[in-house]
N, C-alpha and C positions, 0 to 999 in steps of 0.2 A: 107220577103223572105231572108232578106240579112242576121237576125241574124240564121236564121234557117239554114241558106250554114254555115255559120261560125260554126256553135254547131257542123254540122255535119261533120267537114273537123277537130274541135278539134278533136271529138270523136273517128273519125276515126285514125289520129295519135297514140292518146292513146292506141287504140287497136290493133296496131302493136307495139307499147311500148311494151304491156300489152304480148300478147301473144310471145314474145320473150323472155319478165322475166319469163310468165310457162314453155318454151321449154327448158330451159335454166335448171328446175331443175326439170325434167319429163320430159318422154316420151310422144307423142301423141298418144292419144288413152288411155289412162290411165285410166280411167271410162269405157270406152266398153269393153276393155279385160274381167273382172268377166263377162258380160253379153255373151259373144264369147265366154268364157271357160264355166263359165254355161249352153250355149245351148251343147256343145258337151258332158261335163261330164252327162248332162241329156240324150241324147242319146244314152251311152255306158251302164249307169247305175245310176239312177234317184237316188238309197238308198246314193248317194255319194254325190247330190246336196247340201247339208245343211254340207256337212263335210269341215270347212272350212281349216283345214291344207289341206288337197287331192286338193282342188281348189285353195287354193296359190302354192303350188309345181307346179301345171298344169300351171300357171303361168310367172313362174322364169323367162323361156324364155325371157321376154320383162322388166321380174320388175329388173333388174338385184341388185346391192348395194342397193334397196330400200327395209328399211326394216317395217315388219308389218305384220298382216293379212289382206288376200286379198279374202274374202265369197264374196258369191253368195248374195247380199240381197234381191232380187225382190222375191214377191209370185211365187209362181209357173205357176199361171194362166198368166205373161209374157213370160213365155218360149213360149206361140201362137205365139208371135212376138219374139222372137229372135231364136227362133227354128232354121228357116231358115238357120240363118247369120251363123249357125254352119256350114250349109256343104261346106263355101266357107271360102279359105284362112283367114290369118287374115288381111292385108293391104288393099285387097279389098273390105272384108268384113265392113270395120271401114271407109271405103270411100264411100262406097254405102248407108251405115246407116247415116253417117251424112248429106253427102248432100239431100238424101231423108228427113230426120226428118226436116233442117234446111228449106229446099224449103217448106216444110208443114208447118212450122209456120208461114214463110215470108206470105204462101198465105191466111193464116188464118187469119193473120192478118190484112192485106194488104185493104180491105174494111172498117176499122175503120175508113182509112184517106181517106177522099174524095177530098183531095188536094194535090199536092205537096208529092205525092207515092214514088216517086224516092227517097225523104231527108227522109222519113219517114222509109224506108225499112234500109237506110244507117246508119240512128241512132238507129233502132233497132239491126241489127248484128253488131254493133260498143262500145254497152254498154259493160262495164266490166262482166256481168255476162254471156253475149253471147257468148264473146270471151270465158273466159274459159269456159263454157259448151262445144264450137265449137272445142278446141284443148282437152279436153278428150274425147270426145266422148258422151254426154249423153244421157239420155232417155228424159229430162225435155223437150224439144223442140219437139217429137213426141207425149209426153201426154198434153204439152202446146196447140200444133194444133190440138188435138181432143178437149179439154176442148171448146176453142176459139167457135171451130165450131158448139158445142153441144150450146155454150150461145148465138150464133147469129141466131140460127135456132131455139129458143125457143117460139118465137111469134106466127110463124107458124106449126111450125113440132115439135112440144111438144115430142110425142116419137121417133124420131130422134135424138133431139136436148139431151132427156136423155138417150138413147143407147150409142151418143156418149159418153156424160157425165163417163158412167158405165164402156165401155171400156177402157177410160184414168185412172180411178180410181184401175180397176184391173190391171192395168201395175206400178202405182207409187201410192199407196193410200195413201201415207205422204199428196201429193199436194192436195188432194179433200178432207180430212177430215169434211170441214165446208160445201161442198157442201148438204149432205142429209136434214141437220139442216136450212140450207137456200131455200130451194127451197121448205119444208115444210113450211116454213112462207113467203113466196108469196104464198102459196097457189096451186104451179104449183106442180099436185098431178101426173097428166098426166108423166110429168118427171120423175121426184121420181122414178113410178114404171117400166117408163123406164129404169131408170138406176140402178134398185135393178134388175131387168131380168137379162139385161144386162150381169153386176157383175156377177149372179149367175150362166148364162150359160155360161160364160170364166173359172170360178171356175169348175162348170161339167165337162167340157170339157179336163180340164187340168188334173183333180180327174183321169177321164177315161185313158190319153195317159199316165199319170207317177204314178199313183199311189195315195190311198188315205194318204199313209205314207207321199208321200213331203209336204203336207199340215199339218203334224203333224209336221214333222219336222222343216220345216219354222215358226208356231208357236212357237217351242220351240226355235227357234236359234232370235227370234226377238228382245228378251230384252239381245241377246250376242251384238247385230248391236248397238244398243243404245250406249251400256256399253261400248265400242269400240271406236266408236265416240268421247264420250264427253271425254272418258279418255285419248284419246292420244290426247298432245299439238299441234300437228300437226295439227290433225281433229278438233279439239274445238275451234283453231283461223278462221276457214273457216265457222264456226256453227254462223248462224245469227237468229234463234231463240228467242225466249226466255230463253229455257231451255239453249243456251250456255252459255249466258250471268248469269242468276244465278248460272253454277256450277262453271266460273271462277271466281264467287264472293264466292268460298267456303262453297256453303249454303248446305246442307246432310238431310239426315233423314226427321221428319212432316217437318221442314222449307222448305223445296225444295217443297214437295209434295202442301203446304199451297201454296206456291209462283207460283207454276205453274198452280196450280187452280184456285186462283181467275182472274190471267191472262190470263187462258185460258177461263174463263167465258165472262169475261173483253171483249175479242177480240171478240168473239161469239157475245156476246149483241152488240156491236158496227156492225160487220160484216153483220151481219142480218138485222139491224136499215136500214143499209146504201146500202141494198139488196132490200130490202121490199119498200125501196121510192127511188129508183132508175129512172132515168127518160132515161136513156139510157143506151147501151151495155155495152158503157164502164166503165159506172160508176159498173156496175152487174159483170164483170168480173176483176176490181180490189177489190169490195167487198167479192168475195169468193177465191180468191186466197189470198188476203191479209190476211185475219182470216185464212186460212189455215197455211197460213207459223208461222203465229204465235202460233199456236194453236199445230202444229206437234214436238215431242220432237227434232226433228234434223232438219233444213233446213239448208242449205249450201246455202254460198254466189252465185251460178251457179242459181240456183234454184228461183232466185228472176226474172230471165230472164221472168217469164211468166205476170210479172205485166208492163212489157216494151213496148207490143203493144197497153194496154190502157190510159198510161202515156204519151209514146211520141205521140199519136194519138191527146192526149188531148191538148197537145200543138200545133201541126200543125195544128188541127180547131180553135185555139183560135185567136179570131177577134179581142175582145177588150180588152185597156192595163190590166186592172184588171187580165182578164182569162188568159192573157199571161205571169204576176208576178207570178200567180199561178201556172200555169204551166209548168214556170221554176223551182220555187219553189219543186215541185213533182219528176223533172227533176233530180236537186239534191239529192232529198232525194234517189231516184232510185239509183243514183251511188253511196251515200254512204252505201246504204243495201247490198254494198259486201264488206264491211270493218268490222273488227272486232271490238267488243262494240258497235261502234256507228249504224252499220247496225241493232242492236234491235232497239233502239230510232228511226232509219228513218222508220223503217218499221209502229212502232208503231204511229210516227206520219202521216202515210199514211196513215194508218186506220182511225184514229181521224180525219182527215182531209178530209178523205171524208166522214164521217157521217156529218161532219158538213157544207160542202157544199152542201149535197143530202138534207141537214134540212132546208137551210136557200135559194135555188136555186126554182126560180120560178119553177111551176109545170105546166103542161100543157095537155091537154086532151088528146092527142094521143103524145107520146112516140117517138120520134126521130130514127130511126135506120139509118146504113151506105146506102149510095146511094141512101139518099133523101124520099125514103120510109115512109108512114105513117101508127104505125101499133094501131090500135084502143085498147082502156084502155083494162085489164082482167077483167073480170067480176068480178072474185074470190078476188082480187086483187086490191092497188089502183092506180098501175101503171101496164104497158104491160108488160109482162113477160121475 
């Protein structure tokens, strides 16, 4: 108890440290503004969503000396959810959305720890990635607590558990990429098709209100988001990736292309490994978050925030010394995957490191879930789902 007060009374420091060195050279709200000017320019006139000079101008207002392009990058089929936040101001607007998204993941999370809720919720909103998520505004924390929800409801409510899934993926589909691939090798097929519906009726839906052009257009503007990214120095020191770390080692052309394949195979077969023998939640939702982030050409240090309720969770259950080196150990590597370079190495060795405790960690007939619950093996499967 007493180092678990102490982590969380550092942490917390840190992240008024922290979030006073972002305010200090940004604005707040600085990620929700494109989502806030996206929903209105969608409302005026959707042919202008993907024109990213028209959506930096509409901007200015707030970016003031910052300079850059400032698009739209979310599919279309997020305008369902930011639609709204257009017809209200913008300070209210960016006040409503965050502590709505941030309360969503606290609750989402918040059952992993069956003990000691109060340090567990404190070292979640205290990690470095939280903090900046929480002072720009992002979406990671409302597709984090659908994701959460869809992986804890999957024993029981199969298609629930991948609607949710479908929904989070159509709002940010960088963070689920590894999701389809994993949940086909559990076998949980039930989901899958959940979360292909899902997707596909947010997709319809969206086709119908603005048009089948935004969805041409957001295709084509996808590889300008990339190219953006990794190219400005700015964005490619907050890029925790893989692909950031190879383009600041200068790698171009098949090398890149080599480099980012076999690593994104690499992450895949381990992600999957450590999905498929999974013997709890948590271990299932930092297996598919984790390949995701590795696997998606751009993750941002902010972004790392969705592997923090299985990380710090797994510390605050941890009884004996072993599991509790361990899961310090993950501790850190969590805070270093929002630093630049070494955030690939930490991510990568999160991944490594949980395949290889899911490989060598007794197994057990029924499958551990949050609040003591025991949920019987999957048939399909050689653990619960």
């Amino acid at each position: 108890m007493f180092i678990l007060a102490a982590l969380a009374a550092g942490l917390a420091v840190f992240a008024v440290m922290l979030g006073r060195a972002v305010l200090s050279v940004q604005p707040a709200g600085l990620d929700f503004l494109p989502m806030w000017t996206g929903a209105r320019v969608a409302a005026q006139d959707p042919a202008l969503l993907y024109d990213a000079a028209h959506v930096t101008r509409a901007q200015a207002w707030l970016l003031g000396d910052l300079a850059g392009a400032r698009p739209f990058p979310y599919p279309p089929s997020a305008l369902l959810v930011f639609g709204p936040l257009g017809r209200l101001a913008f300070w209210p607007s960016f006040g409503l959305w965050t502590g709505v998204c941030v309360a969503a993941f606290c609750a989402a999370g918040a059952p992993l720890a069956t003990r000691w809720t109060g340090l567990f919720l404190v070292m979640l909103l205290a990690t470095p990635a939280a903090v900046s998520g929480m002072v720009a505004g992002q979406s990671v924390f409302l597709v984090g607590a659908l994701a959460l929800l869809g992986l804890l409801s999957l024993a029981r409510r199969p298609w629930l558990a991948g609607a949710l899934v479908g929904v989070a993926a159509a709002i940010k589909p960088s963070l689920l990429v590894a999701a389809p691939l994993l949940l086909a090798v559990a076998g949980q097929w039930k989901a899958l098709a959940a979360a292909t519906l899902a997707g596909a009726a947010m997709v319809a839906a969206s086709a119908a209100l603005y048009g089948v052009d935004t969805w041409r257009a957001w295709l084509s503007a996808t590889s300008g988001f990339q190219a953006q990214v990794l190219g400005d120095p700015r964005l490619l020191k907050l890029v925790v990736s893989p692909a950031g770390a190879l383009h600041r080692l200068g790698l171009g052309g098949w090398r890149l292309g080599l480099a980012q394949g076999v690593i994104a195979a690499a992450s895949l077969a381990l992600g999957a490994f450590a999905y498929r023998r999974a013997s709890s939640a948590r271990a299932r939702m930092a297996a598919m978050f984790g390949a995701g982030l590795m696997v998606t050409p751009y993750a941002m240090n902010y972004d790392t925030v969705v592997l923090a309720p299985a990380v710090i969770a797994g510390l605050v259950e941890a009884t004996r010394p072993r599991d509790r080196v361990t899961s310090l150990s993950t501790l850190a590597a969590l805070v270093l995957a929002g630093f630049p370079w070494i955030g690939t190495v930490a991510l990568a060795g999160l991944l490594g490191a949980l395949a290889i405790r899911e490989t060598t960690s007794p197994r057990t007939a029924a499958a551990a879930v949050p609040g003591g619950l025991k949920i019987p093996p999957d048939r399909r499967s050689p653990t619960a789902p």
